[in-house]
C-alpha positions in Angstrom: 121.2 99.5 128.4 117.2 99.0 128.4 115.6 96.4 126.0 114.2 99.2 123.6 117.5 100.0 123.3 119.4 96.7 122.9 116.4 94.8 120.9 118.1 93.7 118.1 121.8 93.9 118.9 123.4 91.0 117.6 125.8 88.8 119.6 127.9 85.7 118.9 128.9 83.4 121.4 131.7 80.9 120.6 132.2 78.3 122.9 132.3 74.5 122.5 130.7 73.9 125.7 127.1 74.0 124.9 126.2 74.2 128.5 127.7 77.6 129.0 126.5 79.4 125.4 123.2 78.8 126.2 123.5 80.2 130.1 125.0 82.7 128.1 122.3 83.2 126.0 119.7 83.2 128.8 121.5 86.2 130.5 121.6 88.3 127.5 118.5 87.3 125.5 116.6 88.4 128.8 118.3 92.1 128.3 116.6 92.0 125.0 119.7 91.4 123.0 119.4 88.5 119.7 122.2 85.8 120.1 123.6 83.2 118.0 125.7 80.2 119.7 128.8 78.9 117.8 130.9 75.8 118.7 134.1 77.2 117.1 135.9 79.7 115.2 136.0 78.2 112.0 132.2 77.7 112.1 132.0 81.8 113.2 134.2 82.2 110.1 131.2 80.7 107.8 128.8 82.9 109.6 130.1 85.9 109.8 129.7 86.1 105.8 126.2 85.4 106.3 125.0 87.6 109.1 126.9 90.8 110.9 127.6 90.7 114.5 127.1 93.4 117.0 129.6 92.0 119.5 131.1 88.7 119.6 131.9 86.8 123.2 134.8 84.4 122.9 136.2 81.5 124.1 139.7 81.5 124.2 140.2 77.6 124.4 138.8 75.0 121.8 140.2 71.1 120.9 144.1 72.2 119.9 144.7 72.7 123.3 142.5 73.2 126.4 145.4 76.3 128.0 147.1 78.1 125.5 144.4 79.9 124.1 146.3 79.7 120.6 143.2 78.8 118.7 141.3 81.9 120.3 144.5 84.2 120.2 144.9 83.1 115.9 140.8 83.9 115.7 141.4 87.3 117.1 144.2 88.2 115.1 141.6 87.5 112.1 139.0 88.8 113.6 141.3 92.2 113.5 142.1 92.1 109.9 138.4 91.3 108.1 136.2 92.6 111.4 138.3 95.3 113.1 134.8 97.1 113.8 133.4 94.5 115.7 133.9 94.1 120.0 135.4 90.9 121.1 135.4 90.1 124.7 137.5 87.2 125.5 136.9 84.5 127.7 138.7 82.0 129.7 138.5 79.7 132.8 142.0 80.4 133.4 143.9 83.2 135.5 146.3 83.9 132.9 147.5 87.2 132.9 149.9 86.5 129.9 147.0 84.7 127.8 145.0 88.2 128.8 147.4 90.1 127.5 148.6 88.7 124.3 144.4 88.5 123.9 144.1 92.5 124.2 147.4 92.5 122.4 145.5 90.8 119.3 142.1 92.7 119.1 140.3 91.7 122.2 137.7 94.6 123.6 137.9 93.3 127.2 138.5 90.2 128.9 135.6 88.1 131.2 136.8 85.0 133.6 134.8 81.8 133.7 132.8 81.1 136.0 131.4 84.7 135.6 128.9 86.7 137.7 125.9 87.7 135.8 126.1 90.8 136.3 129.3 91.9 135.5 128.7 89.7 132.0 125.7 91.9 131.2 128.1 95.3 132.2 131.2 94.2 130.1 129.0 93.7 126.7 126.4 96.9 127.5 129.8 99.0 128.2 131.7 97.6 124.7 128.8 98.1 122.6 128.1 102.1 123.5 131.6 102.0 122.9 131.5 100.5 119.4 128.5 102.8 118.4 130.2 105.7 119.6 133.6 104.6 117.5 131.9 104.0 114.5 129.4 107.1 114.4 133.0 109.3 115.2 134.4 107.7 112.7 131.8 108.2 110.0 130.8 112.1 111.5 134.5 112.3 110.8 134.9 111.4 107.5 131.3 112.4 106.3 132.1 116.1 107.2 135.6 115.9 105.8 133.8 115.3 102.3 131.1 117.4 102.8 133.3 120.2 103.6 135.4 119.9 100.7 131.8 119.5 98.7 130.0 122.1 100.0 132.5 125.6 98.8 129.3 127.5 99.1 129.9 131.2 97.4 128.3 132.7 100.9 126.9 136.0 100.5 125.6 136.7 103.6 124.5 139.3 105.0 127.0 141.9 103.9 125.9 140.9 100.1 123.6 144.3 99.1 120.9 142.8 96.5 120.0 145.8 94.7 116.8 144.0 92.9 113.2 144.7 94.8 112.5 140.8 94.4 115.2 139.4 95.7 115.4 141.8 99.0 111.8 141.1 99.5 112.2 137.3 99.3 115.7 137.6 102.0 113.5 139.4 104.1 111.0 136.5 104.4 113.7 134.2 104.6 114.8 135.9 107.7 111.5 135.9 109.1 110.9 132.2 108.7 115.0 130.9 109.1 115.1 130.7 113.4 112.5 128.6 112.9 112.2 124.6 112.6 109.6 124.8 109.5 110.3 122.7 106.8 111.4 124.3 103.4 111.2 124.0 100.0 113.3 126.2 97.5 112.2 126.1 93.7 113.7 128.0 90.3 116.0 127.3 87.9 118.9 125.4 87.5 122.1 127.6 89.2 120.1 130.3 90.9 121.4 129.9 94.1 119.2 127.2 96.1 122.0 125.6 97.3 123.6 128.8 99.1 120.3 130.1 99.8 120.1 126.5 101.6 123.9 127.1 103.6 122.1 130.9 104.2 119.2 129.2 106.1 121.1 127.0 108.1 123.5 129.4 109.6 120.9 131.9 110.6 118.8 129.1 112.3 118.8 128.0 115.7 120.5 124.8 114.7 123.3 126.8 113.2 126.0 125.2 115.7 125.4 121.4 114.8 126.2 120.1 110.4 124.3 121.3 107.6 124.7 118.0 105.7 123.6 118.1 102.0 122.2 115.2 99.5 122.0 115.3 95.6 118.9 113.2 95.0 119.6 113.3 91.2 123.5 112.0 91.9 122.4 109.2 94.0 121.8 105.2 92.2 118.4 104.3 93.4 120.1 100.9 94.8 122.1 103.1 97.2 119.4 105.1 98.4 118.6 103.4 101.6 122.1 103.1 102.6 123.4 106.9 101.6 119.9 108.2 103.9 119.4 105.9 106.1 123.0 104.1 106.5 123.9 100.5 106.6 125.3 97.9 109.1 128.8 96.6 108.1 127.4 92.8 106.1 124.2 94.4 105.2 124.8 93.6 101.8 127.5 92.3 99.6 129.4 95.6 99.2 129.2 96.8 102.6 132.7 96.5 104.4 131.9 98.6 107.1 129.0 100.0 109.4 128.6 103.6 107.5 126.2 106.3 109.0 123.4 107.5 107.1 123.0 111.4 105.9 120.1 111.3 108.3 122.5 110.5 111.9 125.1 112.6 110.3 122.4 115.9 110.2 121.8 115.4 113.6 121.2 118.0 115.7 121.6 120.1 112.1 119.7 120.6 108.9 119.7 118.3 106.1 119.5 119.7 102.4 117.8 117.4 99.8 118.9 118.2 96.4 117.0 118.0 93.1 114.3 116.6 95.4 112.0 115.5 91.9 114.6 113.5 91.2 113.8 110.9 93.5 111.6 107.8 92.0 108.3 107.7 93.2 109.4 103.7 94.0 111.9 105.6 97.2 109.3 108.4 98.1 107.5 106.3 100.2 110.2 105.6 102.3 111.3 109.5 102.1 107.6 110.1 103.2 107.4 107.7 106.5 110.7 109.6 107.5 109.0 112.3 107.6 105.8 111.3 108.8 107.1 109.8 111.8 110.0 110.8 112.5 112.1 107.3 112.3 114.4 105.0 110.6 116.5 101.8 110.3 119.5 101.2 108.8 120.0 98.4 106.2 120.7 95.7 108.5 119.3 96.8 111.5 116.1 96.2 112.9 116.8 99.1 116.1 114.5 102.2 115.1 116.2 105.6 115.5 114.2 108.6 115.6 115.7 111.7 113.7 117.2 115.3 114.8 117.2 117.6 112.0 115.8 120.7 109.7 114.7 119.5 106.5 115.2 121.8 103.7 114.8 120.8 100.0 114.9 122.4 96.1 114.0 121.9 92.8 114.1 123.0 89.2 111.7 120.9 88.5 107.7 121.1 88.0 106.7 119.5 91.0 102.6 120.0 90.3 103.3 118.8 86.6 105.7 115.6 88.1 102.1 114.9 90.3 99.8 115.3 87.2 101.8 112.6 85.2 102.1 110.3 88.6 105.5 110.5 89.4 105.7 112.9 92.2 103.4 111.8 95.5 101.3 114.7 96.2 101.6 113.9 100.1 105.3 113.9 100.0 105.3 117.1 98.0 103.3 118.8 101.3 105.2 117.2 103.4 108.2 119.4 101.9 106.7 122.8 101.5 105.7 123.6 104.5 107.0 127.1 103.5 108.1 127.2 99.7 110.2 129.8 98.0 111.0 130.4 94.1 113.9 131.9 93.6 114.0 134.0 90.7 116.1 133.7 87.6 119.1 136.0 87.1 117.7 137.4 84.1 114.5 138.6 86.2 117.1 140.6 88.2 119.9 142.7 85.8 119.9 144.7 89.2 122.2 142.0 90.5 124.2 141.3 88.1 126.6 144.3 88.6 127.2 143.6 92.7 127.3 139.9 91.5 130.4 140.3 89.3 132.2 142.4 92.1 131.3 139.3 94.4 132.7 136.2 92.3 135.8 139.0 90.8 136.2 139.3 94.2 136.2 135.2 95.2 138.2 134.1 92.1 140.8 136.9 92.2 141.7 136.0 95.4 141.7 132.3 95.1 144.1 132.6 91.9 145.9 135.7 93.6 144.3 138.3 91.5 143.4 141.0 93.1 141.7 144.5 91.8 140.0 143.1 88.8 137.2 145.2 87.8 135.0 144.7 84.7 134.6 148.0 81.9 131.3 149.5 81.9 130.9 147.8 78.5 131.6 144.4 79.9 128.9 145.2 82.7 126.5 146.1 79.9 126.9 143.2 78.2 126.6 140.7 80.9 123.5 142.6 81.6 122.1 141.8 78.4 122.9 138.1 78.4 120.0 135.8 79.0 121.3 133.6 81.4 120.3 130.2 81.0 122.7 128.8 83.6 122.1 131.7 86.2 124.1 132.4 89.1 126.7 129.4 88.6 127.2 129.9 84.6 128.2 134.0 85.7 130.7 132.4 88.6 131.8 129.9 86.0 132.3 132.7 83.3 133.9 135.5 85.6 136.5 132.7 87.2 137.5 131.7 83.7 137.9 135.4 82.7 140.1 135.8 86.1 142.4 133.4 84.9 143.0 134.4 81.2 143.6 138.2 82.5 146.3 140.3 81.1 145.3 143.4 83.1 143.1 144.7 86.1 140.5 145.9 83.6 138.7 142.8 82.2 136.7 144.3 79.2 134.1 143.0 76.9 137.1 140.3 74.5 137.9 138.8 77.9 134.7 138.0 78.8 134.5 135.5 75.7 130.6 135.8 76.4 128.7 133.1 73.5 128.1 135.0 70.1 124.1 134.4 70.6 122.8 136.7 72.7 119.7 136.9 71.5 116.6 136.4 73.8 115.7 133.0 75.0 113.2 132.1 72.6 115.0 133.3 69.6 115.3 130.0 67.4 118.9 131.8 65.9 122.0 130.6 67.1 123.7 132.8 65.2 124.5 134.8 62.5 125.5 133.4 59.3 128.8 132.6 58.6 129.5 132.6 62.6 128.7 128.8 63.3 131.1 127.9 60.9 133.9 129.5 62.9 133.5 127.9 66.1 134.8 124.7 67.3 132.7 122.1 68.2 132.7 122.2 71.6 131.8 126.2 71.6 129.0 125.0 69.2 127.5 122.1 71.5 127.7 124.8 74.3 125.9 127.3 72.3 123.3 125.0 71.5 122.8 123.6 75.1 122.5 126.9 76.5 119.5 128.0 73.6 117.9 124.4 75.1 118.2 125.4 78.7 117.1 129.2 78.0 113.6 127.5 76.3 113.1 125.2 78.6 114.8 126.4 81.8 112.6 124.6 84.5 112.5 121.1 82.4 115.8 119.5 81.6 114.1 116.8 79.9 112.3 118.6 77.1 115.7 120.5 76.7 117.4 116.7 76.0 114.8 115.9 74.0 115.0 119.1 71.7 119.0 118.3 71.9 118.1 115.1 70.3 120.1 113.2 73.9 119.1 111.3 77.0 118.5 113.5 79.8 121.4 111.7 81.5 123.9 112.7 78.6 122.5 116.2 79.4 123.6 116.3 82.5 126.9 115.3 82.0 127.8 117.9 79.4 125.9 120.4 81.6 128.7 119.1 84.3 131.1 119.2 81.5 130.4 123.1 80.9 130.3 124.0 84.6 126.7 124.8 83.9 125.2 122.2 87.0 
């Protein structure tokens, strides 16, 4: 391991001969690595709240006893319970084989003899701390991926998928062109038009297609947690931190990373978005070691990113730094010519999933859907077509089953609805209703539509999860 690499590293030797920590110290201090001498294991205890470790050399001796290694053997076993992340190497100046093995037997990494040889000191701790970075990225690749591929149930409509509207084949096209390569994108449009997928789509016709497509909803994120969900955090890097925890950044490695509702992000974080991508590197909380990233950055909106940098809270060099190449996708309703292939797609996908196959909509039912404005695009039609699956009585689901809102009217129409008709719905159906006229006037700018609502734009947000419509 060279310095560049081990800068940083934190080790903790406990020993209560002073004499040998710091000859210690020397050795691994001139391989670049930061250590902290300790004189016994109930003063590590008290600093091991205070500061992580990296890797922690121990003696196995202390004042109990000067043989047993009891003391060392009952600081392991705790060692396994509150630190189990953490390398221990063990160390005696006796030639016991049972003390070595009831020491492996309670947590130890490895075991080094006193006196040792400098350079098999210097081996033991390089070898156990690839090995503990290694575990713990495995470990988080693991179980990062496991969510993300229970997250991600991406509607793929790949290649086979025939868009039958001019604009949308003309923007696949360019996506094509521009999808081998490494460029930086930036998708924009409406809430539920399909970024996301359009995002998956990129990724798996790129030349990164083998390695994780690993995705990030800025607007989901706390702005406390930002650092640590990007960037990832060493295990004591702050109070809630129980565990070394790889950022989305390692975990897109050799992949693409997908930034969600990108305008989200507070213009206090998008200076530390913007060095990222300026040059390249990053530090987990914790950590002072600089790691340089791997990945395909590709990022979306619904927002007004040139209006957000007017009113000063979008930074107008982030904002290039994302569109290197920038596509809109377009709103459903400025394609009805996908609406029909659409609806054989998701009957398709939710038939099978609730084992319903052969649905097929009337030609009424197509007619209407046609007509509908749309304010929750491509994910309010999945939404609407799943619930119709399920309420089904027959293979032909007609107009009734759709249970489309009684509004249809065009998106600036101020008329919910007729009179008389408001008083028959529920409350819910009449929140819904109203929501969607909000969304339809102000599809690009979700917090004029809370404001015409007369709610927070984070209420919003959670009745637009409520209705499916996010």
């Amino acid at each position: 391991m060279t310095s560049a690499v081990t800068a940083q590293l934190h080790i903790v030797v406990i020993d209560d001969n002073k004499e040998l920590r710091t000859a210690i110290r020397f050795v691994l201090e001139d391989e670049g690595y930061r250590v902290s001498e300790l004189e016994s294991p109930l003063q590590a205890r008290d600093s091991l709240l205070k500061q992580a470790a990296d890797l922690i050399l121990l003696d196995m001796n202390f004042q109990l006893d000067t043989t047993s290694g009891e003391e060392g053997l009952r600081f392991l076993r705790f060692l396994a319970k509150q630190y189990p992340d953490i390398p221990v190497i063990a160390m005696t100046a006796w030639s016991n084989t049972q003390l070595v093995v009831a020491a492996m037997q309670a947590g130890a990494s490895d075991f080094l003899e006193k006196p040792w040889q400098n350079q098999r000191l210097v081996h033991i701790v390089s070898q156990q701390l690839k090995l503990s970075q290694l575990q713990a990225r495995n470990q988080a690749l693991f179980h990062e991926l496991e969510v993300h591929q229970q997250e991600q149930q991406h509607s793929d409509m790949g290649d086979d998928f025939a868009w039958q509207s001019p604009v949308m084949r003309r923007l696949m096209q360019q996506l094509k062109t521009v999808a081998l390569t490494d460029a930086t994108i930036l998708l924009t449009g409406e809430n539920g038009t399909g970024k996301s997928q359009l995002a998956h789509w990129l990724h798996q016709h790129s030349s990164r297609q083998q390695g994780p497509l690993i995705s990030v909803n800025m607007a989901a994120i706390p702005e406390t947690l930002f650092e640590s969900e990007l960037f990832g955090h060493k295990k004591g890097a702050f109070t809630d931190a129980k565990e070394t925890r790889a950022g989305r950044l390692s975990l897109a490695a050799g992949g693409s990373l997908f930034l969600d509702e990108i305008a989200c992000l507070p213009i206090s974080l998008q200076a530390k978005l913007l060095r990222v991508l300026e040059t390249g590197e990053f530090e987990a909380l914790g950590s002072s070691r600089t790691e340089q990233t791997n990945i395909r950055l590709i990022s979306a909106t619904n927002g007004n990113i040139a209006e957000l940098i007017q009113q000063g809270l979008f930074r107008q060099d982030l904002y290039y730094r994302l569109n290197t190449l920038e596509f809109r996708i377009p709103a459903l309703r400025e394609r009805p010519e996908d609406i029909a292939p659409l609806c054989e797609f998701f009957l398709h996908q939710h038939g099978a999933r609730y084992q319903k196959r052969g649905l097929s909509l009337s030609r009424a039912a197509i007619t209407q859907l046609q007509q509908y404005p749309w304010p929750g695009n491509l994910r309010e039609l999945s939404h609407l077509l799943e619930r119709a699956v399920l309420l089904s009585q027959s293979s032909l689901i007609d107009v009734a089953d759709l249970a489309l809102p009684l509004h249809l009217a065009s998106p600036g129409s101020d008329q919910i609805a007729a009179s008389g008709e408001l008083a028959e719905l529920t409350l819910e159906q009449a929140e819904l209703q109203l929501i969607r006229r909000a969304l339809s006037r102000h599809p690009s700018n979700k917090q004029k539509a809370a404001d015409e609502l007369g709610i927070t734009k984070s209420s919003l947000y959670r009745r637009l999860e409520k209705y499916g419509l996010v």
